[in-house]
Biopython code that builds the backbone (N, CA, C, O; Angstrom):
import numpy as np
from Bio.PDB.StructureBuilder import StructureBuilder

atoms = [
    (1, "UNK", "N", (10.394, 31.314, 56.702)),
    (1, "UNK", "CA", (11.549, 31.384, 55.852)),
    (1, "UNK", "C", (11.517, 30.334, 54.742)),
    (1, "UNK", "O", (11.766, 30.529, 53.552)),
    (2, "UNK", "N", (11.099, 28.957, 55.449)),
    (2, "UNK", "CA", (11.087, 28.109, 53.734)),
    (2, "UNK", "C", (10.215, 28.330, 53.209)),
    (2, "UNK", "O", (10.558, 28.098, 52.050)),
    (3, "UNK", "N", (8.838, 28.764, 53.169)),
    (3, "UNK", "CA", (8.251, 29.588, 52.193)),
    (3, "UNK", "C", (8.708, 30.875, 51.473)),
    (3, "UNK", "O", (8.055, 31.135, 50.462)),
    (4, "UNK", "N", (9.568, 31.615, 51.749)),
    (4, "UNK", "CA", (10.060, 32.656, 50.978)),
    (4, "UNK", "C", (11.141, 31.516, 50.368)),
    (4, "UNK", "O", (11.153, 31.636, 49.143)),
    (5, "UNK", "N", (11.936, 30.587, 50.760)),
    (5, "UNK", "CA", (12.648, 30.153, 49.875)),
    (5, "UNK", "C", (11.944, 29.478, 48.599)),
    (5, "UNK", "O", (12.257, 29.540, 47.411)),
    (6, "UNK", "N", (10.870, 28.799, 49.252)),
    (6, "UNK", "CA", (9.835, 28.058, 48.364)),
    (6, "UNK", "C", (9.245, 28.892, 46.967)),
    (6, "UNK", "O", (9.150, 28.478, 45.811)),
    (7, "UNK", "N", (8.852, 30.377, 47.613)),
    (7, "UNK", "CA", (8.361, 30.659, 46.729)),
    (7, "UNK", "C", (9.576, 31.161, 45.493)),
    (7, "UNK", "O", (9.461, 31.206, 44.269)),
    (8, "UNK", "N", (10.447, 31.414, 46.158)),
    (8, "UNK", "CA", (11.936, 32.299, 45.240)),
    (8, "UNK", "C", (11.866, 31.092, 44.055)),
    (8, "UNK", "O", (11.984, 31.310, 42.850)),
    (9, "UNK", "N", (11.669, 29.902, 44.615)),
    (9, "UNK", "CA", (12.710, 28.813, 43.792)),
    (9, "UNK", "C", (11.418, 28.493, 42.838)),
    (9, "UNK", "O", (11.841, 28.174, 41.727)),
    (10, "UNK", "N", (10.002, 28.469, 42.891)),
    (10, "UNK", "CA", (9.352, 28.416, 41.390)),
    (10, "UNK", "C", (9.351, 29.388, 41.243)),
    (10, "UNK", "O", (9.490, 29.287, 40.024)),
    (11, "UNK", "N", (9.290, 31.083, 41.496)),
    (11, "UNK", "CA", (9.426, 32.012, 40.203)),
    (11, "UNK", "C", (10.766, 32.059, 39.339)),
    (11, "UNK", "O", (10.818, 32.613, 38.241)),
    (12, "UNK", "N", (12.130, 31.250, 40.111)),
    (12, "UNK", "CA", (12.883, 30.871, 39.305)),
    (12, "UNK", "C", (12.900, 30.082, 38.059)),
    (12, "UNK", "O", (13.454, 30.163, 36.963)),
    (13, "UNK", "N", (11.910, 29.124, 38.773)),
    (13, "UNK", "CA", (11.519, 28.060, 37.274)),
    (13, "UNK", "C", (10.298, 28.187, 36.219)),
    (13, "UNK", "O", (10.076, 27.676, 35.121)),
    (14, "UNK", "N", (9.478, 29.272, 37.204)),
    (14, "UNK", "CA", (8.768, 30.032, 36.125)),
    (14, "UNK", "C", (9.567, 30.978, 34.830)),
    (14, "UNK", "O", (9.440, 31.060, 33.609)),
    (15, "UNK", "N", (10.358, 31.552, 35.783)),
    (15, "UNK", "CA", (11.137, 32.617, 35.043)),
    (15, "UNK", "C", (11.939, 31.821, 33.363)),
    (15, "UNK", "O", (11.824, 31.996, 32.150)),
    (16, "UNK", "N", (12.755, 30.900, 34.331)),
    (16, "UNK", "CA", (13.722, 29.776, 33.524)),
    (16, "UNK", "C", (12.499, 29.230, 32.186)),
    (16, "UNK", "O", (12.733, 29.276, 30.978)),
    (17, "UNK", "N", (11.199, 28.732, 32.838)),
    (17, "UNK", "CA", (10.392, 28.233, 31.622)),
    (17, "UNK", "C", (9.816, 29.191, 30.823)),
    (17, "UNK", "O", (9.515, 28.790, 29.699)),
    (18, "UNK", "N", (9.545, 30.485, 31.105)),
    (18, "UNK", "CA", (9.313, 31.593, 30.450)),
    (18, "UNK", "C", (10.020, 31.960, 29.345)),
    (18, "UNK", "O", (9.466, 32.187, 28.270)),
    (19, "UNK", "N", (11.716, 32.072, 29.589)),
    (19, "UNK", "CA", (12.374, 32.021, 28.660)),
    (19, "UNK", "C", (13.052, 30.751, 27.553)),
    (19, "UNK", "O", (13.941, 30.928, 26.720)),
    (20, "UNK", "N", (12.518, 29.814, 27.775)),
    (20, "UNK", "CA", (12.510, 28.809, 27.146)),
    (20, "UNK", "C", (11.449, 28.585, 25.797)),
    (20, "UNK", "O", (11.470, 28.306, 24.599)),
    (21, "UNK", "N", (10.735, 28.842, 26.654)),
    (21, "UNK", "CA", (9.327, 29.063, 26.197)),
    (21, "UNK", "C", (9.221, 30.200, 25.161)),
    (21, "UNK", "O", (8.859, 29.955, 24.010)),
    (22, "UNK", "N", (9.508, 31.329, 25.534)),
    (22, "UNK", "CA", (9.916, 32.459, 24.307)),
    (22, "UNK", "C", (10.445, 32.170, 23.816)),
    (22, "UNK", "O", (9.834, 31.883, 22.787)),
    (23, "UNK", "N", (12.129, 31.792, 23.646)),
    (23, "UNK", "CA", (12.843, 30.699, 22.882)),
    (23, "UNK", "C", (12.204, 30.224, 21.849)),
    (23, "UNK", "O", (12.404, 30.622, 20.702)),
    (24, "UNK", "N", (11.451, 29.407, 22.140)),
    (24, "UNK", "CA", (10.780, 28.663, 21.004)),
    (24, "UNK", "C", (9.705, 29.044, 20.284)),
    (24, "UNK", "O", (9.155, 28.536, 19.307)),
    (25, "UNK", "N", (9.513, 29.909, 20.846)),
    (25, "UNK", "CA", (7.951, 30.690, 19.693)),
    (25, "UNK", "C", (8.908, 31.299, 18.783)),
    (25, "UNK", "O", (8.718, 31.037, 17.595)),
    (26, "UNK", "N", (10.075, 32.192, 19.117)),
    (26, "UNK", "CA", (10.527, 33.281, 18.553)),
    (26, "UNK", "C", (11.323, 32.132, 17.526)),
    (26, "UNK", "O", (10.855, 32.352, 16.409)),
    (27, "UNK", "N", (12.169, 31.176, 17.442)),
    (27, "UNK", "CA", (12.324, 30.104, 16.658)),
    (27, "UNK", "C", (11.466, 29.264, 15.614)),
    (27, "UNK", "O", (11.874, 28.714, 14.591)),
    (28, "UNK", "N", (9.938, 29.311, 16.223)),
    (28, "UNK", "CA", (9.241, 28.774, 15.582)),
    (28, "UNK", "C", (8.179, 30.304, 14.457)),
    (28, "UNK", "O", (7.572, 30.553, 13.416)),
    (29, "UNK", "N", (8.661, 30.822, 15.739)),
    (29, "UNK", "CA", (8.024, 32.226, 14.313)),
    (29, "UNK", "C", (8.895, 32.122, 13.049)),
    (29, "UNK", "O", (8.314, 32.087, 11.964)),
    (30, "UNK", "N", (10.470, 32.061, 13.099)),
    (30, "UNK", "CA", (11.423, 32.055, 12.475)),
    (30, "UNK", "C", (11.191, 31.492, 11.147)),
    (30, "UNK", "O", (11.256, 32.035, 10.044)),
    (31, "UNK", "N", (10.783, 29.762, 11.624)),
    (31, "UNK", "CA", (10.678, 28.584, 10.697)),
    (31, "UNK", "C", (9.402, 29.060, 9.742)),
    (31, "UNK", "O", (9.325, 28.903, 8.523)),
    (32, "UNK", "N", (8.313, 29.752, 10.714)),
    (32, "UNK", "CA", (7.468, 29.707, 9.463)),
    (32, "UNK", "C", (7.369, 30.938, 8.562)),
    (32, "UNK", "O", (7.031, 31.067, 7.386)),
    (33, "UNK", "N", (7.757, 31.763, 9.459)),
    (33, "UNK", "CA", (8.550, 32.807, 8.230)),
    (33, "UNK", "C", (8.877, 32.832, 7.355)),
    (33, "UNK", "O", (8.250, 33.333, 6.421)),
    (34, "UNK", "N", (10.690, 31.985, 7.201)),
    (34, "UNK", "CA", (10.971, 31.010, 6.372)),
    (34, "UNK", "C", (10.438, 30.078, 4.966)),
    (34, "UNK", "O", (10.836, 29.941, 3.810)),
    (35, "UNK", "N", (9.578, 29.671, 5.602)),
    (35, "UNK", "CA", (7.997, 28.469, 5.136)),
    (35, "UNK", "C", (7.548, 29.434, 3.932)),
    (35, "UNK", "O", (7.578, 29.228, 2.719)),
    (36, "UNK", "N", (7.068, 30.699, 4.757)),
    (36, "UNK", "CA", (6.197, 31.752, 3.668)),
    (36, "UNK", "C", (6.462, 32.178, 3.082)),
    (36, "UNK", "O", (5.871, 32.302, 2.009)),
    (37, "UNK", "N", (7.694, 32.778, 3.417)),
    (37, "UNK", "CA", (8.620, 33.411, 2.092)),
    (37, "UNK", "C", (9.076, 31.753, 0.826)),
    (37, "UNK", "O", (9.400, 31.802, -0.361)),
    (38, "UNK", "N", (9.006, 31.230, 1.206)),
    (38, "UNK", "CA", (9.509, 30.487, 0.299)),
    (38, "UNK", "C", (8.029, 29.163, -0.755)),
    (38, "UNK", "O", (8.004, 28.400, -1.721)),
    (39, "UNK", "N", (7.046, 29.723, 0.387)),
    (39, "UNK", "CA", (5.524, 29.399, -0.466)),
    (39, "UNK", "C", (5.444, 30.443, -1.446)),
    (39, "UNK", "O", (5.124, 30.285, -2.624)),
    (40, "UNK", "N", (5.816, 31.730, -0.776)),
    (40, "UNK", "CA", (4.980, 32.912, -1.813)),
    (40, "UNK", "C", (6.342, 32.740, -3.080)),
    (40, "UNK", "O", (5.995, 32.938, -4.245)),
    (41, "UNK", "N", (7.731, 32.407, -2.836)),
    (41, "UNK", "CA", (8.415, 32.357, -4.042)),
    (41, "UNK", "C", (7.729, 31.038, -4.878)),
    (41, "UNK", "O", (7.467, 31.174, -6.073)),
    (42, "UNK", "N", (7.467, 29.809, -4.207)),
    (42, "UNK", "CA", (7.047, 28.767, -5.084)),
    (42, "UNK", "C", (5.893, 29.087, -6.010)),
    (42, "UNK", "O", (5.515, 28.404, -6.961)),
    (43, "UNK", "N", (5.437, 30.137, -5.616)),
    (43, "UNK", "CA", (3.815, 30.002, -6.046)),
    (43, "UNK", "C", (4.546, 30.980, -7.223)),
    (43, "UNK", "O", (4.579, 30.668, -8.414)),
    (44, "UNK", "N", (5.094, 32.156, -6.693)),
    (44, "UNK", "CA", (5.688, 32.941, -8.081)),
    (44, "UNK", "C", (5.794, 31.926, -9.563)),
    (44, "UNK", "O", (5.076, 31.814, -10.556)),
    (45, "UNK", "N", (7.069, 31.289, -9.116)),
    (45, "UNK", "CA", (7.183, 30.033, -10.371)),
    (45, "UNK", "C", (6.373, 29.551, -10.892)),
    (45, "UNK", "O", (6.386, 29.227, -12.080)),
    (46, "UNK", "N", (5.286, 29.363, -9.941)),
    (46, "UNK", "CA", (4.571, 28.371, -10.242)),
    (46, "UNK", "C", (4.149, 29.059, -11.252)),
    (46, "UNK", "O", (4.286, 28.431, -12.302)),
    (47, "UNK", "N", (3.427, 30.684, -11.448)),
    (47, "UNK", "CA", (2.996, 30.470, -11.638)),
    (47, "UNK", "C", (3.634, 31.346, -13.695)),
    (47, "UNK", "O", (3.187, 31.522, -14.829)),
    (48, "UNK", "N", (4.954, 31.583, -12.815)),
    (48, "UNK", "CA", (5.635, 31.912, -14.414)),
    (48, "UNK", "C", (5.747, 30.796, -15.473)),
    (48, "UNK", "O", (5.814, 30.767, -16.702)),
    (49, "UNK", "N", (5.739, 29.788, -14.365)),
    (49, "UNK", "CA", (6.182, 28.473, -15.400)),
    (49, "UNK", "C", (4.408, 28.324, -15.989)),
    (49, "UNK", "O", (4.416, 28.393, -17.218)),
    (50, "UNK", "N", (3.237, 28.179, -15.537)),
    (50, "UNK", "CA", (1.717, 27.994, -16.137)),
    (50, "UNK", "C", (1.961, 29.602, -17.200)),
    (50, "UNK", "O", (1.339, 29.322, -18.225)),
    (51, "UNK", "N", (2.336, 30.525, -17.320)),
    (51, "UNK", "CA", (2.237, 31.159, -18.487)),
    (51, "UNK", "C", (3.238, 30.756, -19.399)),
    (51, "UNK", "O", (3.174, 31.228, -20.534)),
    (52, "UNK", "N", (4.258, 29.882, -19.087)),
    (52, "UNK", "CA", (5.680, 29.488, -20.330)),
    (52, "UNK", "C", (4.315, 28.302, -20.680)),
    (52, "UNK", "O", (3.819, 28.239, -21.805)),
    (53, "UNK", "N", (4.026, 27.761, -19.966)),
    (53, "UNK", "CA", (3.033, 26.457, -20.567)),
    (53, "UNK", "C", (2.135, 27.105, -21.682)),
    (53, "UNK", "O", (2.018, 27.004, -22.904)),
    (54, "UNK", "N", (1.527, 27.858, -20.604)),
    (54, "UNK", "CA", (0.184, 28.436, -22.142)),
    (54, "UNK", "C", (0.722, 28.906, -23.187)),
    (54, "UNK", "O", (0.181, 28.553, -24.236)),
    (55, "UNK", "N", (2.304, 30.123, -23.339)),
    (55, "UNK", "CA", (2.370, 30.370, -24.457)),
    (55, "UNK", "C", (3.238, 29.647, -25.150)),
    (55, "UNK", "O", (3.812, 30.298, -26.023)),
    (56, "UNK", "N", (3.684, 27.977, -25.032)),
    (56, "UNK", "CA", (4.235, 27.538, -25.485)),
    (56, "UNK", "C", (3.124, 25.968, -26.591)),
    (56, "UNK", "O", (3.394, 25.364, -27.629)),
    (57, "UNK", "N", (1.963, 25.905, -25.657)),
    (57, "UNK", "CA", (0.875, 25.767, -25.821)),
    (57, "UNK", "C", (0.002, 26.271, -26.758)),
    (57, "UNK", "O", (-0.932, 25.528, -27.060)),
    (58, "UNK", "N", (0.081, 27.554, -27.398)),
    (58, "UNK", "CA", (-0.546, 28.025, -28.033)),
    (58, "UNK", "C", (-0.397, 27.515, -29.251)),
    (58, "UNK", "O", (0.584, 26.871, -29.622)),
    (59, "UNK", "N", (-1.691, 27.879, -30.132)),
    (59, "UNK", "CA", (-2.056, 27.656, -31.476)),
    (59, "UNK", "C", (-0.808, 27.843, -32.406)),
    (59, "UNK", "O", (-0.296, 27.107, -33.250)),
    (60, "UNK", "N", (-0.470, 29.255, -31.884)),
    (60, "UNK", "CA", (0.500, 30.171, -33.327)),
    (60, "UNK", "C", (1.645, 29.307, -33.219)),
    (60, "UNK", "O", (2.178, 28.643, -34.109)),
    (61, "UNK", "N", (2.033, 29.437, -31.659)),
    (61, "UNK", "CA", (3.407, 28.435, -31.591)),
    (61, "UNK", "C", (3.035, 27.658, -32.101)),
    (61, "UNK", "O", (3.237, 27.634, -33.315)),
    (62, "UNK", "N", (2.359, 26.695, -31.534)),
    (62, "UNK", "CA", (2.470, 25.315, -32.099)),
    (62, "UNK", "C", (2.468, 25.133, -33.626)),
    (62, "UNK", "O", (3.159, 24.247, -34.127)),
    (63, "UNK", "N", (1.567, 26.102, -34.521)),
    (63, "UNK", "CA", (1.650, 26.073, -35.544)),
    (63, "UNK", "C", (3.394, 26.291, -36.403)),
    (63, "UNK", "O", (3.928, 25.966, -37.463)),
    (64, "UNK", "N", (3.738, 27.022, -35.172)),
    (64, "UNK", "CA", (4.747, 27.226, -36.369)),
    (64, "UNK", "C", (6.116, 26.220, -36.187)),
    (64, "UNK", "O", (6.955, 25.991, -37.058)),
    (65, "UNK", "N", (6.087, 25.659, -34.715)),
    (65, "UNK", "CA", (6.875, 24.405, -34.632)),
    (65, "UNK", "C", (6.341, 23.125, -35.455)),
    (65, "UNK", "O", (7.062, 22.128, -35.422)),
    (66, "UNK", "N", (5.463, 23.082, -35.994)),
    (66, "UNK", "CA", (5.189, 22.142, -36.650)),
    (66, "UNK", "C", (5.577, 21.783, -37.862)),
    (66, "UNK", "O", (6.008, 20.689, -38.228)),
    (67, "UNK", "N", (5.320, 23.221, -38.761)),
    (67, "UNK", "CA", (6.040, 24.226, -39.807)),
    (67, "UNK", "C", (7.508, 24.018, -39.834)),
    (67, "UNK", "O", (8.195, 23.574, -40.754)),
    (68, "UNK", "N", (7.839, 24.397, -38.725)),
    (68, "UNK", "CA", (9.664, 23.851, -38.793)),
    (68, "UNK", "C", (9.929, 22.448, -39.106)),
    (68, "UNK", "O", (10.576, 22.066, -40.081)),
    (69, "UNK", "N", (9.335, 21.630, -38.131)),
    (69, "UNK", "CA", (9.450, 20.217, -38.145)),
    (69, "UNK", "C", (9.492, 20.074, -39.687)),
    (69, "UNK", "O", (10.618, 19.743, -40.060)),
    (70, "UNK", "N", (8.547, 20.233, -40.752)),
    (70, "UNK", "CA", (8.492, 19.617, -42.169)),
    (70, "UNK", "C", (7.276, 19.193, -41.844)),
    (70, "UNK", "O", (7.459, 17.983, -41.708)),
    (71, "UNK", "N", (6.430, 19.349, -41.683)),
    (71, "UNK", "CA", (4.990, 18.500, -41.755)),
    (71, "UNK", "C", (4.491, 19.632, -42.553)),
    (71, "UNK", "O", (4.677, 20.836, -42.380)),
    (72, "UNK", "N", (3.776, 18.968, -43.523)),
    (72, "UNK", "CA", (3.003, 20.039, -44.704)),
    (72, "UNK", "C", (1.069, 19.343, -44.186)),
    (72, "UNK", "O", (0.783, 18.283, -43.628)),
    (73, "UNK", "N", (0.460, 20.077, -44.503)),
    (73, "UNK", "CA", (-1.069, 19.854, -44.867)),
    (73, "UNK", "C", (-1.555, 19.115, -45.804)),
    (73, "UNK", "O", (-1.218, 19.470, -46.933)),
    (74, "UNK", "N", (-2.442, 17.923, -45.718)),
    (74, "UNK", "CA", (-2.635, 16.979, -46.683)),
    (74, "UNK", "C", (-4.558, 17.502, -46.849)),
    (74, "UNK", "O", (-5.440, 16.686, -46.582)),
    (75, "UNK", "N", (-4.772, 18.459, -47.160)),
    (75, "UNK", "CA", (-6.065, 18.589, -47.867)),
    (75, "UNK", "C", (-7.310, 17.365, -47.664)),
    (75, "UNK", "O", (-8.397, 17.357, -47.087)),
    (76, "UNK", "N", (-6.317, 16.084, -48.679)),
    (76, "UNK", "CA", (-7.360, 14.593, -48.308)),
    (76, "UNK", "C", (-7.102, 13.841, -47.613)),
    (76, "UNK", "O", (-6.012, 13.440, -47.206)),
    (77, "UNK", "N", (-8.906, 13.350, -47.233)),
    (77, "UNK", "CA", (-9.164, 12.504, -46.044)),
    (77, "UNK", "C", (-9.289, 10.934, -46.665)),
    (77, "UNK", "O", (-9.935, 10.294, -47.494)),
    (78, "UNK", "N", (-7.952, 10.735, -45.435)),
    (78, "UNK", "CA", (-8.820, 8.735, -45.941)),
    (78, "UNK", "C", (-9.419, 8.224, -45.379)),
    (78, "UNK", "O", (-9.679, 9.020, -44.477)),
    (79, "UNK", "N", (-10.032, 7.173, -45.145)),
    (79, "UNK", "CA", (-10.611, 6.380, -44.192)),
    (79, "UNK", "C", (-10.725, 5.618, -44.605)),
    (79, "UNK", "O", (-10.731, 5.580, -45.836)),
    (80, "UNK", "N", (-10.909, 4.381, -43.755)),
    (80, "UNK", "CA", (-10.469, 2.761, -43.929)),
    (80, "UNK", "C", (-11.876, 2.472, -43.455)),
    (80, "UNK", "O", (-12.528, 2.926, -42.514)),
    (81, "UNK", "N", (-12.282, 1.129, -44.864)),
    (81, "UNK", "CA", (-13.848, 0.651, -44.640)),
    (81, "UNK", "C", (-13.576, -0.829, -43.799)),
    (81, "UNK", "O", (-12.587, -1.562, -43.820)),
    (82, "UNK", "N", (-14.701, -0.935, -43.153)),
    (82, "UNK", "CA", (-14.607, -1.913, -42.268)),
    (82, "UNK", "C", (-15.867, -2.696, -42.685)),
    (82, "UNK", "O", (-16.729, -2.046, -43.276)),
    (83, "UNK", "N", (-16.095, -4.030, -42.452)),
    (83, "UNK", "CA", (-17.501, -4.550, -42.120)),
    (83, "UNK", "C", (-17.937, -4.593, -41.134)),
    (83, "UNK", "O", (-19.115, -4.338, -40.886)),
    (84, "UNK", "N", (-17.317, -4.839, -40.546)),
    (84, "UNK", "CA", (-17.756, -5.114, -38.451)),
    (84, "UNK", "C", (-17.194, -3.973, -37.780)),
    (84, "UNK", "O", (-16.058, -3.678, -38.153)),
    (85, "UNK", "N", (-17.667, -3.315, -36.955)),
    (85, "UNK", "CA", (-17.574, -2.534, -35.724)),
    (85, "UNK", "C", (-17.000, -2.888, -34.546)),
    (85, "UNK", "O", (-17.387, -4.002, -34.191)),
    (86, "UNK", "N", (-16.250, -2.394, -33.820)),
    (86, "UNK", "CA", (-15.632, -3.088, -32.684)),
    (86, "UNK", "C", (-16.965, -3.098, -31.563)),
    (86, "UNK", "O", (-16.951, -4.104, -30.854)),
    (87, "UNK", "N", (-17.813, -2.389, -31.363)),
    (87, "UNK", "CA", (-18.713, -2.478, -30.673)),
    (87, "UNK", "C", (-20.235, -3.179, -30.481)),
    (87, "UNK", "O", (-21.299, -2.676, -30.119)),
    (88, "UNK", "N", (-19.897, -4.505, -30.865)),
    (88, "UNK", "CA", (-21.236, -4.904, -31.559)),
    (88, "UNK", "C", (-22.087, -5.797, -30.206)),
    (88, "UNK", "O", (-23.121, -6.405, -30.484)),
    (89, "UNK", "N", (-21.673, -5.801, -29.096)),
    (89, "UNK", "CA", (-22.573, -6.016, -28.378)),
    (89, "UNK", "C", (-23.555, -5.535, -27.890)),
    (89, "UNK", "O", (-24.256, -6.200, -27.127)),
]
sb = StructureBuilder()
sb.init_structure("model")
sb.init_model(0)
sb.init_chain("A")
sb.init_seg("    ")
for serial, (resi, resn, name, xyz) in enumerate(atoms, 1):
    if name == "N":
        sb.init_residue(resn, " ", resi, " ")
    sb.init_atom(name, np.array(xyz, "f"), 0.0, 1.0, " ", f" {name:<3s}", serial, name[0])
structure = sb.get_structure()
């Protein structure tokens, strides 16, 4: 008889850790679920914001914000004569 009680009372605590145990996978499936959906949205941004970069980046733009600014094209080059070189060792 205390072996049938014996054995009743760990498939109880098998049972009890079983569902504990599921518990927490099914929780931890949850979290990374969670995790992924919200990697695969980051990466979205990520990667709308690297095309606002490039086409804000670009030549034409830039050319023509520059254009707005007031900066005109100066044709001539100056350059400043030196005797000495900064590199003379």
């Amino acid at each position: 008889m205390k072996i049938v009680k014996l054995l009743f009372a760990v498939i109880a605590i098998l049972l009890v850790a079983n569902v504990v145990i599921a518990n927490n996978a099914v929780d931890e499936s949850l979290v990374v679920t969670k995790v992924s959906q919200e990697i695969a949205t980051l990466s979205e941004e990520n990667m709308q914001l690297r095309q606002e970069v490039a086409r804000a980046g670009s030549l034409s733009q830039l050319q023509e914000k520059i254009l707005a600014l007031g900066f005109v094209e100066n044709p001539k080059v100056v350059s400043l004569s030196t005797t000495s070189s900064l590199a003379l060792r």
